[in-house]
C-alpha positions in Angstrom: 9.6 -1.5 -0.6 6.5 0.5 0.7 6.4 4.2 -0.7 8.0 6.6 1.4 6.3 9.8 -0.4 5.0 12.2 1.4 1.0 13.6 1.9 2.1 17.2 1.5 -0.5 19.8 2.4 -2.0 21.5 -0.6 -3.9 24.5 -2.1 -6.7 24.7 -5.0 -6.2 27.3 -7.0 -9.3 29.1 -7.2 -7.6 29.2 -3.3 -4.4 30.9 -4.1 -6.2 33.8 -6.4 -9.0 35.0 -4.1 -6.8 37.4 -2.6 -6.7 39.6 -5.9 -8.8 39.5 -9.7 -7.1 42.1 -11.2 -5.8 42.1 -14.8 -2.2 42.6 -13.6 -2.6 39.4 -11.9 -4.2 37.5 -15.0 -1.3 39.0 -17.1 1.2 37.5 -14.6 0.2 33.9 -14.7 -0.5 34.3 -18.5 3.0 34.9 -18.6 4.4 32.2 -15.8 2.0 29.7 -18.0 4.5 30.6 -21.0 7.7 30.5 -19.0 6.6 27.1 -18.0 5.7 25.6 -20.9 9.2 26.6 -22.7 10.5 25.0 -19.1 9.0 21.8 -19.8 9.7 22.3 -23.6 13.4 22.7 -22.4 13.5 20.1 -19.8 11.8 17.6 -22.3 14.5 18.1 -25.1 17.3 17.5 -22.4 15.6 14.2 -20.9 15.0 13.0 -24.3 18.9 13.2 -25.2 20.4 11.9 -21.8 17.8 9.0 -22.3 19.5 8.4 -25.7 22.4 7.5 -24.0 21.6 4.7 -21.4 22.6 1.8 -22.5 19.9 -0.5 -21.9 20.3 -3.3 -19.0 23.9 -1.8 -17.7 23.8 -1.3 -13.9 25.5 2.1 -13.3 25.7 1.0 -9.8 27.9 -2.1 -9.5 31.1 -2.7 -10.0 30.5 -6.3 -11.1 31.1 -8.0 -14.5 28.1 -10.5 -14.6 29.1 -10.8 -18.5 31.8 -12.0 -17.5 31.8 -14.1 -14.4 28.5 -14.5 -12.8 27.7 -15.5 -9.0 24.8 -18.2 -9.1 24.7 -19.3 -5.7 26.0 -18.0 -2.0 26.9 -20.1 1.2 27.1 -17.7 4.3 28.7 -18.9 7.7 28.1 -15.7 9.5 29.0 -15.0 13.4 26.9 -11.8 15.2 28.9 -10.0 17.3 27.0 -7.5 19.1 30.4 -6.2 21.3 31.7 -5.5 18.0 28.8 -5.1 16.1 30.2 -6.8 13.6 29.3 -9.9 11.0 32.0 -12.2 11.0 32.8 -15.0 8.6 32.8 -16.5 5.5 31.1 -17.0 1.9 31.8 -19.4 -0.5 30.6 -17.9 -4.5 29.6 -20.6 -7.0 29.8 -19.0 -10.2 29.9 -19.6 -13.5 31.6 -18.0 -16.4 31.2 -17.1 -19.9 34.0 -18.1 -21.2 36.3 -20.3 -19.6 39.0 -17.8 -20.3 37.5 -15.2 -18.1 39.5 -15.5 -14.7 38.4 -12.5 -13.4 35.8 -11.9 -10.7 34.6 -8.5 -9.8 32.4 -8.5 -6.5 30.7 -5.2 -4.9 32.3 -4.2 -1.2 31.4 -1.3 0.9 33.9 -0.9 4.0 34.4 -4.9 4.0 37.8 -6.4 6.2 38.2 -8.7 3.3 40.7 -11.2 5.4 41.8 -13.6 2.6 40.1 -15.2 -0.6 40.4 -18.5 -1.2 39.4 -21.4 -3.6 40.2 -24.9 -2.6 41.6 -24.6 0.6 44.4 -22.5 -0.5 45.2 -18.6 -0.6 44.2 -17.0 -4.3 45.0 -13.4 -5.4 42.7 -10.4 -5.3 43.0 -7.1 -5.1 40.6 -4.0 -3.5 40.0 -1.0 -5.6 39.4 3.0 -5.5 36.7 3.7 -3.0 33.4 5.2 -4.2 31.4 7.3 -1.8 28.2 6.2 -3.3 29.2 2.6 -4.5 31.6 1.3 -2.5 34.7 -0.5 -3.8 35.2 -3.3 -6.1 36.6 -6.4 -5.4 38.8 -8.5 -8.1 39.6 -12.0 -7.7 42.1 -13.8 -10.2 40.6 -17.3 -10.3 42.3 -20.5 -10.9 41.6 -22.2 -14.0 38.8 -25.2 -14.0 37.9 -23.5 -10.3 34.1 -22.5 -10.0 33.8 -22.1 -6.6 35.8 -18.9 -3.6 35.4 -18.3 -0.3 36.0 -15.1 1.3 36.4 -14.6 5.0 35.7 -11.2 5.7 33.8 -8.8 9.0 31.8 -5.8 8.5 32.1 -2.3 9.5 30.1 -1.7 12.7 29.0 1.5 10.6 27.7 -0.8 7.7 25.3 1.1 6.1 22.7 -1.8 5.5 23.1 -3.1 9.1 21.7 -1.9 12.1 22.8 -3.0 15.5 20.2 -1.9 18.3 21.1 -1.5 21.9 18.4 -3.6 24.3 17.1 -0.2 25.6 16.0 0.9 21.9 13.8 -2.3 21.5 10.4 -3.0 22.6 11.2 -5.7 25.4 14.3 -3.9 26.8 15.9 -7.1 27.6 18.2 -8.0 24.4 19.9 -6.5 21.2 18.6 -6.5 17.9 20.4 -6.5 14.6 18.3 -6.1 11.0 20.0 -5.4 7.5 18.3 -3.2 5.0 20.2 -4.2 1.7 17.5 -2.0 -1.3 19.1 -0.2 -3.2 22.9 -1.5 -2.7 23.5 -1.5 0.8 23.9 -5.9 0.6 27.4 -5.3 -0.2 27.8 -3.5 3.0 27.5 -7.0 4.8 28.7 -9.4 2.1 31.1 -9.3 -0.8 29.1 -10.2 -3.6 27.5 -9.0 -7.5 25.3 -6.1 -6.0 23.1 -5.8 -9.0 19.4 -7.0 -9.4 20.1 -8.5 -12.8 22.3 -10.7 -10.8 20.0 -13.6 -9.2 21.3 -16.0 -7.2 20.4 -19.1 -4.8 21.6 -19.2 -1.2 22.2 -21.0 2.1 23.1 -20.1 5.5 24.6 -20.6 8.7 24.3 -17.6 11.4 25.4 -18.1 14.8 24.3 -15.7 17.7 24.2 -15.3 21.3 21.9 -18.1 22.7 19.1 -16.4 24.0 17.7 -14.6 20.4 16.6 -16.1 17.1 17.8 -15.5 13.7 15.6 -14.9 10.6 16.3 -14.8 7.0 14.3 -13.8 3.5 14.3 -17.8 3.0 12.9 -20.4 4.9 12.3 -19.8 8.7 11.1 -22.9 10.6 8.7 -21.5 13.3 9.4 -24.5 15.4 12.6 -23.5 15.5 14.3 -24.4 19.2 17.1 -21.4 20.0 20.5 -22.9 20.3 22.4 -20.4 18.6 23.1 -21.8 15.4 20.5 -21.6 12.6 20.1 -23.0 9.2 18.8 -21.2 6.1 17.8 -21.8 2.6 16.7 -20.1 -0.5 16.4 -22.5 -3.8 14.4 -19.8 -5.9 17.1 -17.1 -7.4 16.6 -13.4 -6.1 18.5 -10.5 -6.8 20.8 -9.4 -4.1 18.6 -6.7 -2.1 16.1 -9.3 -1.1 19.2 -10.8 0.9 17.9 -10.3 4.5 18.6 -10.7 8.5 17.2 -10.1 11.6 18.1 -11.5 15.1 16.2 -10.3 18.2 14.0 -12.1 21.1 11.5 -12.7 18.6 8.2 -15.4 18.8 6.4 -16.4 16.6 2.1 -16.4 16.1 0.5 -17.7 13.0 -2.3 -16.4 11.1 -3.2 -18.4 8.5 -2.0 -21.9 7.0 0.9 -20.0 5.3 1.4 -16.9 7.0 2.5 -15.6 10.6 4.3 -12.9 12.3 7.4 -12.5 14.0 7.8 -9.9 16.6 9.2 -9.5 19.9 6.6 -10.7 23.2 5.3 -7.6 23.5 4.3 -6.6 20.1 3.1 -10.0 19.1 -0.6 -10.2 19.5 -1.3 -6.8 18.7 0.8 -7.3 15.5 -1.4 -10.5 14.8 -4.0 -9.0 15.3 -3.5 -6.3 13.1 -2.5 -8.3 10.4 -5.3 -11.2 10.3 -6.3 -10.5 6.6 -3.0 -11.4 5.2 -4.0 -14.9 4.5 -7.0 -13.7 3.0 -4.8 -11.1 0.9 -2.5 -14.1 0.0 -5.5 -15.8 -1.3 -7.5 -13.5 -3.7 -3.9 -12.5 -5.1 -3.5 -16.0 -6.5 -6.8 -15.9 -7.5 -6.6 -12.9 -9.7 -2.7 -13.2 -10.5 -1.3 -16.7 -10.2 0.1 -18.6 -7.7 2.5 -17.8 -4.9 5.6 -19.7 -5.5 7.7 -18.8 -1.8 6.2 -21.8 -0.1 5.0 -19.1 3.0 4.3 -15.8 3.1 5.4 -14.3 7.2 6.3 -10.6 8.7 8.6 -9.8 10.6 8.5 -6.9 13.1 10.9 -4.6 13.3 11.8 -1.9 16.2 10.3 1.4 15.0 14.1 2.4 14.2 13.0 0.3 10.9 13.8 3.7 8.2 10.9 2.1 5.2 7.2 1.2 5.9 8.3 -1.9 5.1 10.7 -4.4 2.8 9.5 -7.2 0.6 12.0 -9.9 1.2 10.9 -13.0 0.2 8.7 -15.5 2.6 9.4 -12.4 5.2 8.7 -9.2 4.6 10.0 -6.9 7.1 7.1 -4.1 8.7 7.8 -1.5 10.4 5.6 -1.4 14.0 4.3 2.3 12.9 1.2 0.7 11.2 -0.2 -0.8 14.0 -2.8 1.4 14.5 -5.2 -1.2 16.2 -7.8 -0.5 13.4 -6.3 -2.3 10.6 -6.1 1.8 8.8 -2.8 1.1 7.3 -2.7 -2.5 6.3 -2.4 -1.5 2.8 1.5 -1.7 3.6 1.1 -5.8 4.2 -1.2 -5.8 0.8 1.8 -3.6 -0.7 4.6 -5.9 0.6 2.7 -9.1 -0.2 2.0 -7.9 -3.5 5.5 -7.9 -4.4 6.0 -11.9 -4.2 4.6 -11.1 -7.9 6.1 -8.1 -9.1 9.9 -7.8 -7.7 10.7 -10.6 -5.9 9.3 -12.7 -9.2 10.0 -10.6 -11.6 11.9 -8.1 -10.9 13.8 -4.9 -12.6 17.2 -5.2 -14.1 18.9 -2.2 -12.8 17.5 1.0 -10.5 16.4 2.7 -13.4 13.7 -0.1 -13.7 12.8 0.5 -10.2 8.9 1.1 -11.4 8.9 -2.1 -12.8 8.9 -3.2 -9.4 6.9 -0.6 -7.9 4.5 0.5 -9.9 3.4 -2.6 -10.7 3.2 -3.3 -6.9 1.3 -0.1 -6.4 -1.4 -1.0 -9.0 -1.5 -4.5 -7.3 -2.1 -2.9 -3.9 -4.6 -1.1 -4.7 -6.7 -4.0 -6.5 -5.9 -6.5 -3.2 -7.1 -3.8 -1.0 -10.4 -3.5 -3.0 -11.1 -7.2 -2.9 -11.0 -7.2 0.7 -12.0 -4.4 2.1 -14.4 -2.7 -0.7 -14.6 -0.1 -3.6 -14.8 2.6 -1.0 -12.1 1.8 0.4 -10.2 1.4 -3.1 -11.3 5.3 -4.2 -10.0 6.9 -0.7 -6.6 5.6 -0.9 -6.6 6.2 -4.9 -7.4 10.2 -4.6 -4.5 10.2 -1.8 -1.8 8.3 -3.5 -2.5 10.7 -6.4 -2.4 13.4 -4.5 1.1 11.8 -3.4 2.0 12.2 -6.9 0.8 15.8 -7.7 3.0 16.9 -4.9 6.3 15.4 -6.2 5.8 16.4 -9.5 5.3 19.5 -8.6 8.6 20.0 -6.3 11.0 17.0 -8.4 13.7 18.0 -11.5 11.7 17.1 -14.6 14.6 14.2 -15.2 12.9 12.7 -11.5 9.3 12.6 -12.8 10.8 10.1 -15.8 9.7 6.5 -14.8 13.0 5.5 -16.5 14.7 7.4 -14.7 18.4 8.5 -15.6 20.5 7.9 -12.3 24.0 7.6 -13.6 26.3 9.1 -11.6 23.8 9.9 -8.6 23.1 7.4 -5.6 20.5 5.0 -6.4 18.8 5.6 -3.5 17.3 8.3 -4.9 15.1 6.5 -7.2 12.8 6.2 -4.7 9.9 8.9 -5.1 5.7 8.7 -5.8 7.1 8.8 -9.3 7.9 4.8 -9.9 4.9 4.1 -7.2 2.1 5.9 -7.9 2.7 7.3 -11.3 4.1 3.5 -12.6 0.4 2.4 -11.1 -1.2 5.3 -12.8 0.0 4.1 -16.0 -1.2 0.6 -15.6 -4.5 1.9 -14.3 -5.2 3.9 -17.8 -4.3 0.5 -19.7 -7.0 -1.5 -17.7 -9.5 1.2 -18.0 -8.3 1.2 -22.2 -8.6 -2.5 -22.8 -11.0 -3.9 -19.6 -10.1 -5.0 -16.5 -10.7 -8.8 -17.1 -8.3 -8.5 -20.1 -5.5 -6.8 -18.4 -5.7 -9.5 -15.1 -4.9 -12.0 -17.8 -2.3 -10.0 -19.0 -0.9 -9.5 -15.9 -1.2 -13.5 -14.9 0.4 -14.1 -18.2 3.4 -11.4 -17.7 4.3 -12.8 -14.2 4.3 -16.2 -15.5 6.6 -15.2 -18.8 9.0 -13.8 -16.8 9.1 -15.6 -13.5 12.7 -15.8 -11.7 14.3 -13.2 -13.9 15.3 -9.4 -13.8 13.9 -7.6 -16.9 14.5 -3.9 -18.6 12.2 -1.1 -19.3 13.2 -2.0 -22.7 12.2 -5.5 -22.7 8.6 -4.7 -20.9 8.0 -2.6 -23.7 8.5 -4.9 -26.4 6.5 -7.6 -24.4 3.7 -4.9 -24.3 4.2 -4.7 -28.5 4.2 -8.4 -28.9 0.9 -9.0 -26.3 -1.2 -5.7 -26.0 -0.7 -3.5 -28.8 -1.2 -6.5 -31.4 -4.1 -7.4 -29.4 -5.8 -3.8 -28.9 -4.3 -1.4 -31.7 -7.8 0.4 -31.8 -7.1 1.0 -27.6 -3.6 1.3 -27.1 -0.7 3.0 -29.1 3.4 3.1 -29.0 3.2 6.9 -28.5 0.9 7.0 -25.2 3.3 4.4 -23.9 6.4 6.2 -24.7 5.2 9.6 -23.2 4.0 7.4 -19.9 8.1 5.9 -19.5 9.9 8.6 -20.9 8.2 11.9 -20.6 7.9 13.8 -16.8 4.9 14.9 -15.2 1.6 13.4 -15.7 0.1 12.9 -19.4 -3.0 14.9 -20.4 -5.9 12.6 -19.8 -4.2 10.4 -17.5 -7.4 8.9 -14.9 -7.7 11.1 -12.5 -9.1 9.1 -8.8 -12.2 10.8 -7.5 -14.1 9.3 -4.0 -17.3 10.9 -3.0 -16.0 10.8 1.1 -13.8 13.3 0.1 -16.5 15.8 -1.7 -18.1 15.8 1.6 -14.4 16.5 3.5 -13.7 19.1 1.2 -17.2 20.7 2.0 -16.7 20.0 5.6 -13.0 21.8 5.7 -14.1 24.9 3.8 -17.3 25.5 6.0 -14.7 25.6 9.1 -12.1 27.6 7.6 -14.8 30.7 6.7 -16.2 30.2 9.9 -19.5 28.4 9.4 -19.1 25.5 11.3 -17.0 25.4 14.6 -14.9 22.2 14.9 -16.4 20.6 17.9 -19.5 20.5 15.7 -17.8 18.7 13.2 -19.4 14.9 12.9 -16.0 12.5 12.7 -17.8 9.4 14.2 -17.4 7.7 10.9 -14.5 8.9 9.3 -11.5 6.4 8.6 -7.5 7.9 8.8 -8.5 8.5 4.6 -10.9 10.9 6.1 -8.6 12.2 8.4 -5.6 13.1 5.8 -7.6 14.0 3.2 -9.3 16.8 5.9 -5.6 17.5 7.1 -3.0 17.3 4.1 -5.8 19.4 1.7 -5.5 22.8 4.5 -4.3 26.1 3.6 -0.6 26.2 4.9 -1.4 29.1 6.6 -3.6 28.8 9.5 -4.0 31.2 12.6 -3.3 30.3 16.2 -6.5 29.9 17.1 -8.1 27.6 14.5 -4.9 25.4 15.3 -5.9 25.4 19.1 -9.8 25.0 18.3 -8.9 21.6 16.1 -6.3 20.5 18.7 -9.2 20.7 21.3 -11.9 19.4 19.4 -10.0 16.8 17.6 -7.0 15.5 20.2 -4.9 16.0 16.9 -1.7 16.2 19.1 -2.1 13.3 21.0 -3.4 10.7 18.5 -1.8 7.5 18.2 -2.3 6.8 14.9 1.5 7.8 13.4 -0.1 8.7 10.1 -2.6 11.1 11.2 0.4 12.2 13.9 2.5 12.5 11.0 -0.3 15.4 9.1 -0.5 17.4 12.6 2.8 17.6 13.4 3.4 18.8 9.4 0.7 21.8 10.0 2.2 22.4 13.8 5.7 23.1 12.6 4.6 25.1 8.8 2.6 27.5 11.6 5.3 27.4 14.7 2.1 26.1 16.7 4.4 25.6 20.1 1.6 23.1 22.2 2.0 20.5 19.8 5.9 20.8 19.9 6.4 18.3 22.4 5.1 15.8 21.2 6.9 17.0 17.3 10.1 16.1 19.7 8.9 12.7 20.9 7.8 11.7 17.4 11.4 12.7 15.8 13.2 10.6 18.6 11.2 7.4 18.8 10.5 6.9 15.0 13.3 6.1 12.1 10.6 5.6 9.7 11.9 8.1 6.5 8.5 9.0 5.5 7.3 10.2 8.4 10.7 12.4 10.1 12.3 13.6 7.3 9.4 16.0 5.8 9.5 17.4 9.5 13.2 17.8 9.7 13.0 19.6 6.1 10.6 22.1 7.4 11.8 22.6 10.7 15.8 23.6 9.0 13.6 26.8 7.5 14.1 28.7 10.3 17.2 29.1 12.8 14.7 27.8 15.9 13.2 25.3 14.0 16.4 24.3 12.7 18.2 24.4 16.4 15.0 22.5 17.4 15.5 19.6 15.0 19.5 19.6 15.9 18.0 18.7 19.8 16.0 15.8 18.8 18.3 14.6 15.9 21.2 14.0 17.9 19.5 12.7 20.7 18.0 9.8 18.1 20.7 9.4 16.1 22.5 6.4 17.8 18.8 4.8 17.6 18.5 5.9 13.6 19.4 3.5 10.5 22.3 4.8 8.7 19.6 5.5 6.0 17.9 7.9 8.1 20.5 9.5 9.7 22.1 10.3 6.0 18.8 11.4 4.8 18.6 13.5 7.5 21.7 15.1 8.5 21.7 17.7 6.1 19.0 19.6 7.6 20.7 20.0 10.8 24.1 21.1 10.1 
């Protein structure tokens, strides 16, 4: 899954002290300095104990007893039902178990109808348990000896929380409905009954059957010759964890791109979405180059309505997008190289449980990054660097210290909210100091190597790090050490020393901003012909929070900041506009909230707008009036900030 972190606005700090150089004001951050550092003393001592306690490779977050019984294969016979919006049917488990003794299996439900359970045509007992609000309930099936094999006919809630049923008028056509599931973290057992845990990989076939007119498409393998008759045929022989499970059914086409990628979309987004997206192929192809082959046969998109709540979602031979990066200038394709880039790391290999989450993505940062720079140039590389670090300074500076922990402790909290810079950009940051220790020629073999080692499985912190003792560290004990590692995985914040991204563009920005804001330049004098949307938020996110009325109006004019189309850039303005209460820009703030269920870019201006009771009676307005258009992601990540 794409980052959803934030490009927060920030200060420098020679910034923050020009108003005063007294001694009083030395001898108060003297003494905050101390206070912090007995903080992160504090903080560090309490990580280090609750980090004791996690036992290695137990999911926290599924009911399921894998050790037990384990699911190896799922055969879905699914009916959409878009008066009900519901998913109605069946699926037969082939499982296997450790010992034949064990005739219990536990499956992961979230507000299932569970009809009846069967196994060889007749009725078998089972029995629904306490509901969790975060995990749903578990499911236990008494199974017949010598049987290997259940069925169980259930329907969904139209609520599920990893479906999303979309009227005709909230599409891009207008014409027909559109259903999608979003099953990262655990949201697959929201739409079928089965071992919700990434250490559980499994094989699957399908048969969905939907209204005539639309086509169904699955994270397995989508025929784009497809006729639609209303029935459609899936398979998946590789084993993926359950989250990469994935549907979609719209009035989609399909354009290809390459000789093993395309794009499905609706009519109206197609070309543009092609368009945009030309270089995957290319992508695809220096990927392999550098990091082994791509073993899901082909590599599409899918195009989702801008309800979509992630940039995008990396299920296998389809990733999902969401249409916000179509910015006509190819600006954002670093979400494709993101998505793509997992078909190595996460959909190959992949983490065990959600506290191994940067396995996943930080690995699949540091690949973005690398694929962006083959194709489109160092440049390039350093602009997007400086901001995902920047992404990263700002979450360290507002998480808990347990939430800057790449192994993260999440018992007893929702999974979902693993998801920060932290495992992205501060996983990557980590790799990044190991190829700048040992070489980057060295570490792509590494890399080729680790991928290979552990293709097809779901692997711990724990066992990553003893691969790293076994490989690197034997081969580089004058370059790399157990300690460094441990403080990266273990420790919050960002080690001393850690490489720091620098891009010359952005000297020139920062000179550029800071001539404006003392008044030497005027805006309308400011020379953007050349700057890219890095310029842009790096000129934007790096303001003072404070500006008057009348530098916001003078960068409106000169700049058309409130009526770009670019959603990123959008995303900056509209930050600024609400922080300073700048009212000509609010308009479009309240078209933006209602037309876009991307996280990443409405929920930092729902959290600022609840600040104040106008801002906060502001965000109610547009809320409610997008809510029956949001994912039930959005809308609970949301909600908070306008009650």
């Amino acid at each position: 899954m794409n980052k959803y972190g934030l490009l927060a606005a920030c200060v420098s700090l020679p910034a923050l002290f020009a108003c005063s150089e007294s001694s009083d004001v030395a001898s108060q951050v003297q003494t905050a300095d101390k206070s912090d550092v007995q903080q992160t003393t504090n903080a560090a001592e309490s990580t280090a104990q609750a980090q004791a306690n996690i036992a290695s490779g137990v999911d926290y977050h599924s009911f399921a007893n894998p050790t037990e019984v384990r699911v190896k294969h799922l055969s879905l016979d699914l009916t959409a039902d878009f008066n009900t919006k519901q998913l109605i049917g069946e699926v037969t488990l082939d499982v296997e178990r450790a010992e034949p003794s064990n005739n219990i299996l536990i499956l992961d439900t979230r507000a299932l109808d569970i009809k009846r359970v069967t196994a060889e045509g007749s009725d078998i007992a089972f029995k629904m348990g306490d509901v969790d609000e975060d995990l749903g309930t578990p499911l236990s099936i008494t199974l017949p000896d010598n049987v290997d094999s259940v069925t169980v006919s259930y329907a969904t809630s139209p609520e599920a929380s990893g479906v999303q049923w979309l009227t005709p008028a909230q599409t891009a056509g207008k014409q027909h409905p559109f259903l999608f599931t979003q099953a990262q973290a655990v949201h697959a057992r929201s739409f079928i009954p089965l071992q919700d845990s990434p250490q559980v990989r499994v094989t699957y076939d399908a048969t969905i059957r939907t209204p005539k007119s639309l086509l169904a498409v699955m994270s397995a393998s989508n025929d784009p010759t497809t006729e639609r008759d209303g029935e459609y045929e899936f398979t998946m022989p590789q084993p993926i964890p359950s989250y990469l499970i994935a549907l979609a059914i719209g009035d989609l086409e399909f354009k290809a791109m390459g000789e093993r990628t395309g794009v499905y979309a609706e009519p109206a987004l197609l070309e543009s979405a092609a368009k945009e997206f030309e270089d995957t192929e290319a992508m695809l192809e220096v990927t392999e180059e550098t990091y082994g082959p791509y073993q899901w046969d082909r590599y599409d998109l899918l195009i989702l309505p801008p309800s979509f709540p992630f940039g995008g979602m990396e299920n296998p031979r389809l990733s999902f997008i969401t249409p916000t990066v179509i910015a006509g200038d190819k600006s954002l394709v670093s979400l494709i190289a993101h998505e793509l880039a997992h078909s190595w790391s996460g959909n190959t290999v992949t983490n065990a449980t959600w506290r191994d989450l940067w396995l996943n993505e930080g690995f699949t940062t540091y690949l973005t990054y690398r694929i962006m720079e083959m194709i489109y140039g160092h440049d390039r590389f350093k602009k997007e660097a400086v901001l995902g670090y920047q992404d990263l300074q700002n979450d360290v500076a507002a998480l808990d210290a347990n939430d800057e922990i790449l192994a993260i402790d999440l018992r007893g909290r929702n999974p979902d909210d693993v998801f920060s810079n932290i495992p992205y950009e501060k996983g990557a940051l980590f790799l990044r100091e190991i190829e700048h220790k040992i070489g980057r020629e060295n570490f792509d073999a590494f890399l080729m190597q680790y991928f290979k080692d552990f293709a097809f499985k779901s692997i711990t912190t724990d066992t990553f790090i003893t691969y790293l003792e076994d490989t690197l560290l034997k081969q580089y004990p004058d370059k790399l050490d157990a300690e460094r590692i441990n403080t990266w995985i273990f420790e919050p914040g960002i080690p001393e020393g850690a490489p720091k991204p620098e891009s010359d563009a952005f000297v020139n920005i920062d000179t550029t901003r800071n001539a404006w804001l003392v008044g030497e330049v005027e805006a309308a004098d400011i020379d953007t012909a050349k700057w890219t949307v890095h310029e842009w938020l790096y000129f934007l996110n790096n303001m003072p929070q404070s500006l008057s009325a009348e530098q916001l109006a003078e960068l409106d004019v000169a700049f058309s900041l409130t009526s770009t189309q670019n959603n990123e850039i959008a995303h900056s303005w509209l930050m600024i506009a609400v922080e300073n209460n700048y009212q000509p820009a609010f308009e479009r703030l309240y078209s933006y909230l209602v037309t876009i269920g991307r996280n990443k870019l409405v929920k930092p201006l729902y959290s600022e707008l609840s600040k104040t009771p106008e801002g906060k009676a502001f965000a109610k307005r547009a809320f409610e009036e997008a809510k029956p258009g949001y994912h039930p992601l959005t809308v609970k990540a949301n909600e908070g900030y306008v009650k």
